[in-house]
N, C-alpha and C positions, 0 to 999 in steps of 0.2 A: 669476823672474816677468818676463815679457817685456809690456812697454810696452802694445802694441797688447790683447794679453789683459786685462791690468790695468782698462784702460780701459775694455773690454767691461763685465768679472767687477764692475766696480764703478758701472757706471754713471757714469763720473765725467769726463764730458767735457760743458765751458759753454760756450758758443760766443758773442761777440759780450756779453756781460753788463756787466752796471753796477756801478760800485762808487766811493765817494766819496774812498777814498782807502786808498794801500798796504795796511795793515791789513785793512780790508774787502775787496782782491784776494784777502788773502792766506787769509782765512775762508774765501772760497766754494772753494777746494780743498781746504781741512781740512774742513769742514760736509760735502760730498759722502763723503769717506772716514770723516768718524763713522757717516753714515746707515749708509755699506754694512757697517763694523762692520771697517774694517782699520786705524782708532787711535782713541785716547780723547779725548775735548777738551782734556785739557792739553799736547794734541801742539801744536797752533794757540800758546796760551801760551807754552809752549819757545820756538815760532820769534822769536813776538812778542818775546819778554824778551830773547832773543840779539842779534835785531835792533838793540833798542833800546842794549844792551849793547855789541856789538862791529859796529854800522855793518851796513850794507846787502850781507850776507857773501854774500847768497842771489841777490844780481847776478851774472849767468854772463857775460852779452853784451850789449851794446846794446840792450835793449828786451825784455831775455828775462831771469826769475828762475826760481829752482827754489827754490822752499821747502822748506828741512828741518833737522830736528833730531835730536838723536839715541835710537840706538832704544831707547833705559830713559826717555824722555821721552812715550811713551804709542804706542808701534808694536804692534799686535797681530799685524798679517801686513804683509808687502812689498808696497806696492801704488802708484800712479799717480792724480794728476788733473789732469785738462789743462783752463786756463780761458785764453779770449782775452776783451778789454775793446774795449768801445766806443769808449774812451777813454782813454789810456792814463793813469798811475798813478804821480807823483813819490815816490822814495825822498828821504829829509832826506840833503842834502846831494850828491844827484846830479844832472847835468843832463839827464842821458837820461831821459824816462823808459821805463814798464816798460809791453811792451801784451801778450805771452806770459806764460805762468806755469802752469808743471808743477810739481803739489807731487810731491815724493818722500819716502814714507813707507820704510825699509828697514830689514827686521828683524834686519838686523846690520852689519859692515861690509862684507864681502863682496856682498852682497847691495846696499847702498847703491853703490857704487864701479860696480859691474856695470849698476845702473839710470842711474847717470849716464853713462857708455861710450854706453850705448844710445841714450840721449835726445840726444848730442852728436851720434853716428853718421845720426842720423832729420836735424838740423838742418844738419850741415857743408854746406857750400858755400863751393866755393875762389873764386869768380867775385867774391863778397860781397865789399863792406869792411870788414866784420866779423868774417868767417868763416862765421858763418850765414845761414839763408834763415828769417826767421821768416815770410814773406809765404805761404808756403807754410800755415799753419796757419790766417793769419788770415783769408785768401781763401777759409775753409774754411765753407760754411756747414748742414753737418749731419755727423754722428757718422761717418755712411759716408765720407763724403771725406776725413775727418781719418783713420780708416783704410787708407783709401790710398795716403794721402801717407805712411804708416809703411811700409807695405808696400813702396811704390816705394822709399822712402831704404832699405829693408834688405835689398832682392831682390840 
């Protein structure tokens, strides 16, 4: 399941939203992927209890998470949601914080490992101090342009 589809097929791209803190980022991309019906709510739980459990695992990069758990943890289909914050979002115990956040739901492992490839591929940039370009998503301000910017990073 490729990124950009994902995101279409689910509806599931928040642009600029609010959230009081990690947990609550981390809902508004599990709550989009319940509506559309590609995992269950204890998928959200999973991440939550993991989190709380082995530390902020779901930190990729500098201000960029990718939510996920594993897929007997409530994955119906492979799918994507991409939420950017108004304001970005402290993990306990980190000093960056997080202002990107693609959950990745993957209905196995293959499937997970391949949706992360992709999502890294959409983000690199060697210019960066980080490696990435999240400015690119968050400068984004409708569904269409966030499509773009997929398109561009995988033409």
């Amino acid at each position: 399941m490729a990124l950009k589809q994902s995101l279409i097929e689910n509806n599931s791209v928040l642009l600029n939203a609010s959230a009081n803190d990690w947990k609550a980022a981390v809902k508004l991309g599990t709550d989009m992927l319940v509506k559309s019906g590609a995992i269950t709510p204890d998928y959200y739980d999973a991440i939550i209890n993991c989190v709380e459990n082995m530390g902020p695992y779901i930190i990729i990069a500098p201000g960029f998470a990718m939510p996920h758990a594993r897929p007997e943890d409530g994955v119906i289909r492979t799918a994507f949601a991409l939420v950017t914050l108004d304001k970005p979002v402290y993990f306990d115990g980190e000093d960056e914080p997080v202002r990107v956040l693609i959950t990745l739901a993957g209905s196995d492992s293959d499937k997970h490992m391949a949706g992360l490839m992709e999502v890294t591929q959409v983000l690199e940039d060697e210019n960066s101090d980080t490696g990435i370009n999240l400015d690119k998503f968050i400068q984004c301000r409708s569904k269409d342009e966030i499509y773009n910017v997929i398109d561009q990073a995988l033409a």
